[in-house]
C-alpha positions, 0 to 999 in steps of 0.5 A: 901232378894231376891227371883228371879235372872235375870240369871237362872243359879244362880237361879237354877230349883230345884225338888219339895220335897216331904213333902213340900207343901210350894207353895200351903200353904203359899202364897194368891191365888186370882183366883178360883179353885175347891172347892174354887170359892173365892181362899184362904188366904195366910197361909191357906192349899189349899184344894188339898194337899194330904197326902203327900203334892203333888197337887191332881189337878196338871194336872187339867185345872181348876188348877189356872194359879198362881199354874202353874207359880210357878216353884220351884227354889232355891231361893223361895225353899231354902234348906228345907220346912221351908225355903220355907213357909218363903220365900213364905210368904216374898213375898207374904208381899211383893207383897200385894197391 
């Protein structure tokens, strides 16, 4: 599976989709954020998604540099929240030490 391309032209920015929260689920965040000064583990909810799985801290400077660097694209997005939480959770297996 890959998950980013050299060329950003075939890997395309696409829009957040509401209802998703894949990124603030799926993957392991290690560095503090409010509310949880040791992160959280892959698979569990961050504690700032809302209703409607948007990030309640977004603009927040306290907000994790991680949170900041993962730009949806269609390559960790794919076509639906489901195939984001799967393509997140490959690499955050692939990416452990």
């Amino acid at each position: 599976m890959t998950f980013f391309s050299t060329a950003a032209e075939q890997d395309p920015v696409v829009s957040c989709r509401p209802h998703c929260g894949a990124c603030c689920i799926a993957p392991s965040i290690s560095s503090p954020l409010p509310g949880m000064p040791d992160g959280k583990p892959a698979g569990m909810a961050c504690l700032h998604l809302d209703q409607q799985m948007r990030c309640r801290i977004f603009a927040d400077p306290a907000r994790p540099a991680v949170c900041d660097s993962l730009q949806p694209r269609w390559s960790m997005c794919g076509d639906g929240p489901r195939a984001a939480s799967m393509n997140l959770a490959e690499l955050e297996r692939l990416t452990m030490p």
